[in-house]
N, C-alpha and C positions, 0 to 999 in steps of 0.2 A: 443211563445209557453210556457204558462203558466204551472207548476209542477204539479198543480191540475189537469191539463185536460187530462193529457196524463199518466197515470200512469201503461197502462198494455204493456206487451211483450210477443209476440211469438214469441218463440226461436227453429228452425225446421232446425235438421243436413242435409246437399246436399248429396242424396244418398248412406244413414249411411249404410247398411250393404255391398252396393258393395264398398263405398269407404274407408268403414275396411278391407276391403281383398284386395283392391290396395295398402294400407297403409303396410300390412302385406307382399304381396309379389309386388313389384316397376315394375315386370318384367311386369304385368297387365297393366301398365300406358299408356293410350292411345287407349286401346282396349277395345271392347263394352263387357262386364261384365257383366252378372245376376244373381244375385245369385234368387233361388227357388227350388222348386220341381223337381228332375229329373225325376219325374215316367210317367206314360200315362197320371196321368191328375194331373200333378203338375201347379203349377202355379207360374208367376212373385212377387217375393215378392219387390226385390228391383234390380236398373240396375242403371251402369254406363250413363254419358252424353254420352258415345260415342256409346252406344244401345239405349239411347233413341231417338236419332237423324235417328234409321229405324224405328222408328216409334212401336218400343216396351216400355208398360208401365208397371207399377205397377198393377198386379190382372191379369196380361191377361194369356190365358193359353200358358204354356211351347211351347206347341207345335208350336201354333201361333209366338208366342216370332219368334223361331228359325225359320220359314217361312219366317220371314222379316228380321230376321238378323242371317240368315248362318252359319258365324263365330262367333257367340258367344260363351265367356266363360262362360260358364255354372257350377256355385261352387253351391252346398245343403246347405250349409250355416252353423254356427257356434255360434249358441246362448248364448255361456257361453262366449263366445268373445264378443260377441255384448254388451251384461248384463256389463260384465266389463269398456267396453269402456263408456258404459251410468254412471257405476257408477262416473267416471272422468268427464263427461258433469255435474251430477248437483252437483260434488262436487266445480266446475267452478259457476252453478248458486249459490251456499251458500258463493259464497265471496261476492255478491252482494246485494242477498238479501236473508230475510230467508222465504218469500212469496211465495212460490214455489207450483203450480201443476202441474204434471207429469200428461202427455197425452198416451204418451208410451217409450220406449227407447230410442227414438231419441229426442223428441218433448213436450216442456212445455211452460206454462205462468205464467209469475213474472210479480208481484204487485212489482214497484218499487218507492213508492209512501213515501218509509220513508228512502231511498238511495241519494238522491237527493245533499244532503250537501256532505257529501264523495266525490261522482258521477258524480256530475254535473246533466245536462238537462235528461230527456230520451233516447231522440237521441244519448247524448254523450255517456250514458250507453248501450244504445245498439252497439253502435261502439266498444266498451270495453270488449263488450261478446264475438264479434264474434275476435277480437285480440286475449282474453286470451283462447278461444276455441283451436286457431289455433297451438296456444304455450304450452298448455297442451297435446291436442288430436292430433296434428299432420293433422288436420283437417278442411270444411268449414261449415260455418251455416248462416241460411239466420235469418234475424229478423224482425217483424213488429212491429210498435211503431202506437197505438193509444189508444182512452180513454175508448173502450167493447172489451174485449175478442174478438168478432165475425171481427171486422173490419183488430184487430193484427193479426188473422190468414191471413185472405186476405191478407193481407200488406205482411206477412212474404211469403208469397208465388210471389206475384209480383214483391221480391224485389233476387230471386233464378235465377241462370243463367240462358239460355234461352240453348238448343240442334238443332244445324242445322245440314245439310251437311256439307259445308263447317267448321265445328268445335264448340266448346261450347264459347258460346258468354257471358263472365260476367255480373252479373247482378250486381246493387246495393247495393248490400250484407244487407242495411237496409232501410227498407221504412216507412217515417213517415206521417201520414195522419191525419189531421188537423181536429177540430170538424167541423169547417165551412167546407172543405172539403168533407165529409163524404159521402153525398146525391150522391156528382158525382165521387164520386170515388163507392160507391156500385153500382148504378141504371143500369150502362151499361152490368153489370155481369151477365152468365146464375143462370138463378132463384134456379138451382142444385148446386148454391155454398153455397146454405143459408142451415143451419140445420133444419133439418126436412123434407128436401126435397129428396125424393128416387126416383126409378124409376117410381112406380104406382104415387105419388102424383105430381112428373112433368107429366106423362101423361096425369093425370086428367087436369091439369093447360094448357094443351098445346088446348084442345079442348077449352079453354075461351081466346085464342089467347095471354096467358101468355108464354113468352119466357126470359124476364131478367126480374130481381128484380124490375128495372123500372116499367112493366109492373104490377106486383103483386101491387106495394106500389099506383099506382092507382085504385084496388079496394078497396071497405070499407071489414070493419071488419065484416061484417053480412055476405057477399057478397066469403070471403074467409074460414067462419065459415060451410058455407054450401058445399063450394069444394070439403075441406078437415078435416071439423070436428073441434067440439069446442074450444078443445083445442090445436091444430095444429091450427089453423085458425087463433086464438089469436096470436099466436107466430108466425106465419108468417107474420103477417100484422105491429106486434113490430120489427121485426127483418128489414122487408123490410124500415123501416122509419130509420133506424141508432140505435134504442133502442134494447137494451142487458143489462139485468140490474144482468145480475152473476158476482160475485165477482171472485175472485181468489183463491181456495177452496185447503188452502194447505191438507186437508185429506177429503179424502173422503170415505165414507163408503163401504166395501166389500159385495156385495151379492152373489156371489158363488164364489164358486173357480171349477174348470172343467178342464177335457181336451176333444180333439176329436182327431177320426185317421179317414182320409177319403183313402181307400183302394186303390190299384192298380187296383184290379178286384172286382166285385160285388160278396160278402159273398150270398150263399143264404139258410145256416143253421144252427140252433144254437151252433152245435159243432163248428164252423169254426169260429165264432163270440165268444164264452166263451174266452176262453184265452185275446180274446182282450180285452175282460168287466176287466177280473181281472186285465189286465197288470195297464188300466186306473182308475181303482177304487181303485190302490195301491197306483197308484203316487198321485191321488189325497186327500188320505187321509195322504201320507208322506206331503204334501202341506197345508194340514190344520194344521197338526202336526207343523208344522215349523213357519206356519203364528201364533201360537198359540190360534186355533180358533175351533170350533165346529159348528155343526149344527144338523137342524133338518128333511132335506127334501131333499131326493135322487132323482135328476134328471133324464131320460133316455134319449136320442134325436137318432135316426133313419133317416137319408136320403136314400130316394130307388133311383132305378137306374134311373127313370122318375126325380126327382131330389124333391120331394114331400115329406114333412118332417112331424116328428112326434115327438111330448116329450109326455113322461109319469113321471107322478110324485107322491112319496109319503113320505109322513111325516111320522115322528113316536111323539110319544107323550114327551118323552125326548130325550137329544143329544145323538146323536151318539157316538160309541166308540171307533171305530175301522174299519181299510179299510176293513177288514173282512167282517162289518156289511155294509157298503157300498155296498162290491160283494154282498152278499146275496142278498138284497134287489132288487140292478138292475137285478143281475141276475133273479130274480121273474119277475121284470118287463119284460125284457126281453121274457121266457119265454109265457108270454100270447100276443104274437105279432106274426105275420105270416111274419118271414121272407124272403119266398118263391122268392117273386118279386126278390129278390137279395137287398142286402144294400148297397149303395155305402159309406156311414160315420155314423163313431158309435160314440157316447160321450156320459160322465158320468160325471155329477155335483153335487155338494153341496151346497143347499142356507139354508135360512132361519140362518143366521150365527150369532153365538155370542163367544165373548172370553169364551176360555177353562175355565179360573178362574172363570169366571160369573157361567158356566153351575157347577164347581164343590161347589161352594157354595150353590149351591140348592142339591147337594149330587147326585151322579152319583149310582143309588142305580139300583134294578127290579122290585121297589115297582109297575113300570108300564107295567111291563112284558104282563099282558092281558088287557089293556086301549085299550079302538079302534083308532083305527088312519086313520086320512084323506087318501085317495088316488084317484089317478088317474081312469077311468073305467076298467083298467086292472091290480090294486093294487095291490100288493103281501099280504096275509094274511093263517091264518091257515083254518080247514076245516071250522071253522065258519065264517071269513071273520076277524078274529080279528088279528093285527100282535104280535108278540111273539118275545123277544128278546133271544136269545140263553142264556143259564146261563152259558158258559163259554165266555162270550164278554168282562168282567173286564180282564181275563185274558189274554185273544188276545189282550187286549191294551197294557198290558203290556211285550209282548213278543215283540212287534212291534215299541215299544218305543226302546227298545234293540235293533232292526232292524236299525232302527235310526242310533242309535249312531254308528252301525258297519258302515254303507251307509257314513257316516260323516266320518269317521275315512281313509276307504279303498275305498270308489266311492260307487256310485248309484248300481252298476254290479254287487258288491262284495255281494249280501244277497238277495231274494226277493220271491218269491210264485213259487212251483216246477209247476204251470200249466205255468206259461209265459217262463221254460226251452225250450227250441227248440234242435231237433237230431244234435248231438255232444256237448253236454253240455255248451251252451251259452243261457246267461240269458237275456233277451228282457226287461229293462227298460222303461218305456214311461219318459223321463227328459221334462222337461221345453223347448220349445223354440226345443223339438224332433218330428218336422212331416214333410211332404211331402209337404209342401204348399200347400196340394189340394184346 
């Protein structure tokens, strides 16, 4: 097992959000655990081995969940818990290597390819992770050791305990798979383990008698180009052969920041839905604020009750300034949408993103107050069709900047837009890591 060949790691916690709330209360130890959505149509985000073992997973809806398993504990979950807990896992991957991409909370890959002399072998560093994981975090973590990103995930997953009846059976805790290896360790796999594969693009593959990777990496490339399209085709027919030629991307570029609220009941007018445009289009621009970022292009996204979805979107010609300008904007969007049907989930984003510094160095002026600006077929604009920046927007950023620092100082709760107050004077937040798992 030469250093060169094996240089990547996927590092993926054993059921991180239920087994931070075992960790947190001991009394949990033993008993099937979920933490998600408690609402009508919440959903499994994350469960103990001892609920997975009825045969409840991750994504499935609540209700189902508790269908098959009764007695579950049922926790809503605690994201600024979890957030902390993840910041202890990669400050564990930064004793190793400084390679690091973050997948999400629980789940990264290190490039440990200049660790080796310290370290030892791969293998021995991955044995290394999941030790000081355990001795920091109080915690377990599964690891795969091979030479693409795509194989370590696999691995890291094969090498995760196994949930029965009879009890949770240990897995390997790290799986190393060899380049010779590679062919017969992927080919027996459903063809839905490879990236790019979703529902629609397994079904299409299943009508040309494709069912594992094996099957795929028998067709040509022309042959899967026409299944699923150029460039999906391409990347399937790479990926099905052992080739993955991504690196290990310690930063990667942000294209929006967002949130979404998928409701208990279907909204089905715009007064019942505004509060919730503003709640999200506050956090999200405290989120840009923070990330120290701006942008130029206000997202809309609408799910109706049938489950059929819709984004509107528009740009403005310079960056944004404020969550203010944010509301406005979706709120227009919004606006020219018939929400009649009922909405089942509303969200509000921000792309076309560049640092704050960049945008203030071109000078955050009104020079472009009547510029026309892109949109969506239901843009927001003035009677001409042209959009208008409010001439108090300098000043709502800087009021909101204030906001800030009070939110920083005294919590999220403590300051925020009198529409998201609710009867008896509590203030409705959207935080990070605050929804209903719908």
């Amino acid at each position: 097992m030469s250093a060169p060949d094996l240089e990547v790691l996927h590092v993926d916690m054993d059921c991180f959000f239920a087994a931070v709330e075992v960790l947190d209360d001991p009394s949990l130890s033993g008993r099937p655990v979920v933490v998600g959505g408690t609402g009508p149509r919440g959903v499994v985000a994350s469960c103990s081995y001892e609920a997975r073992a009825t045969g409840v997973r991750s994504a499935m809806p609540m209700a189902q969940a508790l269908r098959r398993c009764p007695n579950a504990v049922v926790i809503g979950g605690r994201h600024a818990r979890y957030a902390e807990m993840s910041e202890l896992l990669h400050g564990v991957f930064r004793e190793f290597t400084p390679v690091i991409e973050p997948i999400s909370l629980d789940e990264a890959f290190l490039d440990v390819s200049g660790s080796h002399r310290l370290f030892g072998t791969s293998e021995e560093i991955g044995h290394r992770v999941r030790r000081r994981v355990t001795e920091v975090l109080g915690l377990t973590c599964s690891v795969g050791v091979a030479r693409t990103k795509l194989i370590a995930k696999l691995a890291s997953r094969e090498a995760k305990p196994r949930a029965t009846r009879k009890g949770t059976v240990p897995g390997p805790g790290v799986v190393v798979v060899l380049p010779e290896e590679e062919l017969a360790f992927l080919h027996p796999r459903p063809v839905r383990d490879l990236w790019g594969v979703g529902p629609k693009t397994a079904e299409r593959l299943a009508r040309y008698g494709v069912q594992t990777i094996g099957d795929l990496a028998v067709l040509s490339a022309d042959s899967l180009e026409r299944v699923a399209g150029r460039a999906v085709g391409r990347q399937l027919h790479a990926l099905s052969h052992g080739e993955d030629a991504r690196s290990v991307q310690t930063s990667v570029a942000l294209k929006s920041i967002g949130h979404e609220e998928t409701f208990p009941t279907d909204r089905h007018d715009h007064a019942e839905l505004h509060p919730e445009l503003v709640r999200l289009s506050d956090s999200v621009g405290r989120r840009l604020r923070s990330a120290g970022m701006t942008g130029r292009t206000v997202n809309l996204k609408l799910r109706f009750a049938d489950f059929s979805t819709i984004v509107r979107s528009h740009s403005l010609a310079g960056p944004l300034l404020s969550s203010a300008e944010i509301t406005r904007i979706a709120s227009a969007l919004l606006e020219g949408l018939d929400v009649g049907p009922g909405v089942r989930l509303l969200g509000v984003s921000v792309s076309s993103l560049e640092p704050l510094e960049s945008a203030r160095g071109r000078q955050l002026s009104l020079i472009d107050l009547d510029h026309p600006a892109t949109a969506g077929p239901e843009g927001p604009g003035g009677p001409d069709g042209r959009q208008r920046r409010r001439p108090d927007e300098p000043a709502r950023a800087e009021v909101e900047a204030a906001v800030d620092a009070i939110r920083q100082r005294y919590g999220s709760g403590a300051v925020g837009p009198a529409t998201t107050v609710e009867p008896g004077s509590r203030l409705r937040v959207k935080d990070l890591g605050d929804r209903q798992w719908g």
